[in-house]
C-alpha positions in Angstrom: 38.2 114.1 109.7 41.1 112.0 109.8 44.9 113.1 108.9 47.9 111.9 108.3 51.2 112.3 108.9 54.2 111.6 106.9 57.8 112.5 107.9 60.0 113.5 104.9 63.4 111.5 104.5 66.8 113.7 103.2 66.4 114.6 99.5 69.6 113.6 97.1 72.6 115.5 97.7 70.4 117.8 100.2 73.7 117.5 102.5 75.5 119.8 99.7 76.5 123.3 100.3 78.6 123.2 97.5 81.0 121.0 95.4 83.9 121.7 92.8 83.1 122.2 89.0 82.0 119.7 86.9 82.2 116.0 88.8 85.6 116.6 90.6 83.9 116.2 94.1 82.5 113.1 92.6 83.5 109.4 92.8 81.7 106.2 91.6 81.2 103.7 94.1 79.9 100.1 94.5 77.5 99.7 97.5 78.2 96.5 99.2 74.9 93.9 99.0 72.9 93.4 102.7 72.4 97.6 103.0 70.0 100.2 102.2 71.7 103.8 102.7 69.9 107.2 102.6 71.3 110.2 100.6 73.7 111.5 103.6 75.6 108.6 104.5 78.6 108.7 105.6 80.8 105.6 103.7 83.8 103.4 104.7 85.6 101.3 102.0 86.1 97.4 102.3 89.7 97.6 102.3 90.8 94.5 104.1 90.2 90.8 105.0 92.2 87.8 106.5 92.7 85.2 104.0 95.2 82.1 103.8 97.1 80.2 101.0 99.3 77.4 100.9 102.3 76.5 99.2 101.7 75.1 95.7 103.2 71.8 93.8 103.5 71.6 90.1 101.7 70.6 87.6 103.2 69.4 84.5 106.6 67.1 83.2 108.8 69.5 86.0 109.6 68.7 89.3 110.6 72.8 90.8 109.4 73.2 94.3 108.1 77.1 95.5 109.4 78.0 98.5 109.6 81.0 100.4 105.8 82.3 99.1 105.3 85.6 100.8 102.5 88.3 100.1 102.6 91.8 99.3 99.7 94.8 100.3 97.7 94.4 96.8 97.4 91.0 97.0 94.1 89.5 96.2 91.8 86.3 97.2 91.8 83.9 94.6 93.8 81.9 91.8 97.2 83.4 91.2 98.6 81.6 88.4 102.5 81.0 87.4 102.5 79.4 84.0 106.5 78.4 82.0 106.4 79.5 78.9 109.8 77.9 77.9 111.8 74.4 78.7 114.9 75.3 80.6 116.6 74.8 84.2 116.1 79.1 84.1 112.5 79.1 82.4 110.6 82.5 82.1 106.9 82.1 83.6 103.9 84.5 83.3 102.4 85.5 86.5 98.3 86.8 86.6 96.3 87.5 89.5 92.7 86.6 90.4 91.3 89.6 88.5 93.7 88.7 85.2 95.8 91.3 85.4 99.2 90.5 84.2 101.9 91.1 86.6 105.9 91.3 85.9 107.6 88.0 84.6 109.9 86.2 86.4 112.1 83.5 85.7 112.7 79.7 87.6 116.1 79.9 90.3 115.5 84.1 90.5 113.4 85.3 93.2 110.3 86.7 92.5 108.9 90.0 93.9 105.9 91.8 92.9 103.8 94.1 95.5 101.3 91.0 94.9 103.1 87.7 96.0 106.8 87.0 96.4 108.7 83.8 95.6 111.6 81.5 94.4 111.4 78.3 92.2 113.6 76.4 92.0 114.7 73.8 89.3 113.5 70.2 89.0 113.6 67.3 86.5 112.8 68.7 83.0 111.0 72.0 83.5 108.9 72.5 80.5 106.1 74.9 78.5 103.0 74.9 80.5 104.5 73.3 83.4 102.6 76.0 86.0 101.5 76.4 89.8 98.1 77.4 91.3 98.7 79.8 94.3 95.0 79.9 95.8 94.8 82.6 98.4 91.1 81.5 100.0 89.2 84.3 102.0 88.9 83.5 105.5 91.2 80.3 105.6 93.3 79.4 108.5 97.4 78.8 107.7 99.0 75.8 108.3 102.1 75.3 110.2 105.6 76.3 107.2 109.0 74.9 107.4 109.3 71.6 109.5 107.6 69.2 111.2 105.8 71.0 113.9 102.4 70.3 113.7 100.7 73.3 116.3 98.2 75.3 115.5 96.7 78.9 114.8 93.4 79.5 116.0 90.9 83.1 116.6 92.7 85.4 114.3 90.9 88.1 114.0 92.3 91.9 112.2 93.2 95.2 114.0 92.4 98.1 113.6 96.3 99.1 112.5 96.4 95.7 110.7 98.2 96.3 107.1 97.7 94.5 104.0 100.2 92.2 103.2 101.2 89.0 105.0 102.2 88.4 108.5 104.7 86.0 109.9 104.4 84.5 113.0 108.0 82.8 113.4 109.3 80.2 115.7 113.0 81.4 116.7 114.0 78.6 119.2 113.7 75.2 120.8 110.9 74.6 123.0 109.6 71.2 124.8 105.9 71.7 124.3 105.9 75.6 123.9 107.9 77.8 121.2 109.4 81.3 121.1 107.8 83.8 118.3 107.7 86.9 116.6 105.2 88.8 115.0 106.8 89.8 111.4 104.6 92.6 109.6 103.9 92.8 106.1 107.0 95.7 105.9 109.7 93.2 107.7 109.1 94.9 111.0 109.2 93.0 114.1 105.6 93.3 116.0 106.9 91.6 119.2 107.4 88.5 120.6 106.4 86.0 123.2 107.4 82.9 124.6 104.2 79.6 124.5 103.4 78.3 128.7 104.8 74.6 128.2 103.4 71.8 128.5 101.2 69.2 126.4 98.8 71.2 124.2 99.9 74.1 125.3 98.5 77.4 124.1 99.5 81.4 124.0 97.5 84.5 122.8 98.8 87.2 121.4 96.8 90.8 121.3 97.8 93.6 119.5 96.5 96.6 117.4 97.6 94.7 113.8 96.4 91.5 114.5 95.5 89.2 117.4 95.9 84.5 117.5 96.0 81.8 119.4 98.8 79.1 119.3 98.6 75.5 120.7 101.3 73.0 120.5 100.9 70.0 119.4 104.5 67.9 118.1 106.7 70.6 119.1 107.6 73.4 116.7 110.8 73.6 115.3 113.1 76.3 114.6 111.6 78.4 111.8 108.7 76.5 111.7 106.5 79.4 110.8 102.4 80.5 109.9 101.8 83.1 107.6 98.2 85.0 108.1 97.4 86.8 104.8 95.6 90.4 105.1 94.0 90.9 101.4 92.5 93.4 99.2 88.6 93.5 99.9 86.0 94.3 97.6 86.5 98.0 97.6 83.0 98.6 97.8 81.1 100.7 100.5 79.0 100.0 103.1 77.9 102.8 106.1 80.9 103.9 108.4 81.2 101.7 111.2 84.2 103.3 113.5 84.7 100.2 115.6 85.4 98.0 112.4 88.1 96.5 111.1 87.7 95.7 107.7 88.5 99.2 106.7 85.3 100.8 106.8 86.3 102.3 110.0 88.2 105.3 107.8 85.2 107.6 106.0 86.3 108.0 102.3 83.0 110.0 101.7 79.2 110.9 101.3 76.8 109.3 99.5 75.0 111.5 97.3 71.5 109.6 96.7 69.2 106.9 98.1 70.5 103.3 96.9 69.0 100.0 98.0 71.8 97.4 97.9 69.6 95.2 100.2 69.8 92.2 97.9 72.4 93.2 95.7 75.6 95.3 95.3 74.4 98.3 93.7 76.2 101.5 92.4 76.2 104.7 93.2 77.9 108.0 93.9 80.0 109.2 96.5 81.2 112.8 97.6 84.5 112.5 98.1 86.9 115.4 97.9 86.8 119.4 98.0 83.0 120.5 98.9 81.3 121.8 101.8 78.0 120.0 103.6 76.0 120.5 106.0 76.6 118.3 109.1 72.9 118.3 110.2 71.9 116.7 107.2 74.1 113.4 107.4 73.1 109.9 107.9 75.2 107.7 110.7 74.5 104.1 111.4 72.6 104.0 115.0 75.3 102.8 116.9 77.8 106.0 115.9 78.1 108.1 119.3 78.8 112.1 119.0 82.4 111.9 119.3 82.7 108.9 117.0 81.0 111.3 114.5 82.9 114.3 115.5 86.3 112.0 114.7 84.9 111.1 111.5 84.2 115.0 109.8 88.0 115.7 111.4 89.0 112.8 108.9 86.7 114.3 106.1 88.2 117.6 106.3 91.5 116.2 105.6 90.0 114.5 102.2 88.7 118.1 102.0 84.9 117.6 102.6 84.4 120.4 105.0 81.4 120.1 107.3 79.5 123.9 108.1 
């Protein structure tokens, strides 16, 4: 006689000891496409991701040049678009994001500040209805050199695990043959450091830190103020499994999932456990690389969402 055996995987929402009434423990999610998580897992949110954008030109009768384009922590990747809606040296313009949401209106020779993007335009020739500028913040890109003609380079950024959203500006603040003197501006205004380039032809610095990390290489020697500006947007906000050493903000557990779902091909929804309720530890799903303590840092941070492990 021949048997089989067959191991039995975690049931949905067997990991609850108990939850608050109705669906207050509960929050919709969007599981991220390339996964397939088990009732149990422990999630992290896609919260952040380098991204670049230059400086736009106009398009239309006017001649206005943006300057001083800066980003702020809910900015998003793609098309932000500033649109006249009136002919005058002081023209009001429409701003909307990537998603289409309209933000506050601004007008040409103010400065504009939204916690999205930041900037002043400036009057030139006749600035007309329609006349409007295509800010195009592009996932992954690298920043060119602002402000002068330096003509260096940033290379290997990568995120840390401190980096905030929001733009960073990496600032030339003196005269250098072949090298340059920066600092590391935050998305809040707060100096991150600085550090003086080796000279030389070509030469090239690294700089390391918990917000965000670069290489610069000289080429025709930066000026002062010449400046790059390495944009850390919005991410999808959807899930994928906690993954402590990430950077992308899925190193912070937001919650539980309650139920099986197979996002391998596709971004699929699904539900999350998220706030006041009680689960059994024993019956949670880490990815394989999670060690013990990883995992014991992780239900310290649910407790304080107040998902309490027994």
């Amino acid at each position: 006689m021949t048997t089989t055996s067959f191991t039995e995987g975690l049931h949905a929402a067997e990991f609850l000891v108990s939850e608050g009434p109705g669906y207050f423990s509960r929050d919709a999610v969007t599981v991220a496409s390339g996964q397939t998580l088990t009732a149990g897992a422990v999630l992290g949110k896609l919260t952040k991701r380098l991204a670049a954008a230059a400086i736009p030109t106009i398009v239309g009768t006017g001649t206005g040049l943006m300057s001083n384009l800066r980003f702020g922590a809910s900015v998003q990747v793609g098309n932000y678009v500033v649109t006249l809606t009136e002919t005058s040296a002081t023209a009001a313009f429409t701003v909307v994001a990537p998603d289409g949401t309209a933000l506050p209106n601004g007008a040409v020779g103010t400065a504009y500040v939204s916690s999205h993007l930041s900037f002043s335009i400036a009057n030139g020739g006749t600035m007309t209805t329609g006349d409007s500028y295509t800010v195009a913040v592009t996932a992954g890109g690298t920043p060119t050199v602002v402000g002068g003609t330096g003509t260096g380079t940033i290379s290997a950024i990568t995120l840390g695990r401190a980096a905030k959203n929001g733009s960073y500006r990496i600032i030339n603040r003196a005269v250098v043959t072949n090298g340059g003197d920066f600092e590391i501006m935050d998305p809040d205004g707060i100096s991150c450091g600085r550090f003086l380039m080796g000279t030389g032809s070509g030469a090239a610095a690294s700089w390391t830190s918990d917000q965000i990390n670069f290489t610069l290489t000289d080429a025709t020697d930066f000026i002062l103020g010449n400046y790059f500006e390495v944009i850390v947007a919005t991410h999808t906000g959807q899930v994928k499994a906690f993954s402590p050493l990430a950077v992308d903000g899925t190193q912070d557990p937001i919650g539980i999932l309650l139920a099986d779902v197979d996002a391998s091909s596709t971004a699929k929804s699904g539900t999350a456990i998220s706030r006041v309720a009680e689960i059994d530890s024993n019956k949670l799903s880490w990815a394989a690389t999670v060690t013990a303590a990883q995992k014991a840092v992780a239900l310290t941070r649910l407790r304080a969402l107040g998902v309490v492990a027994r």
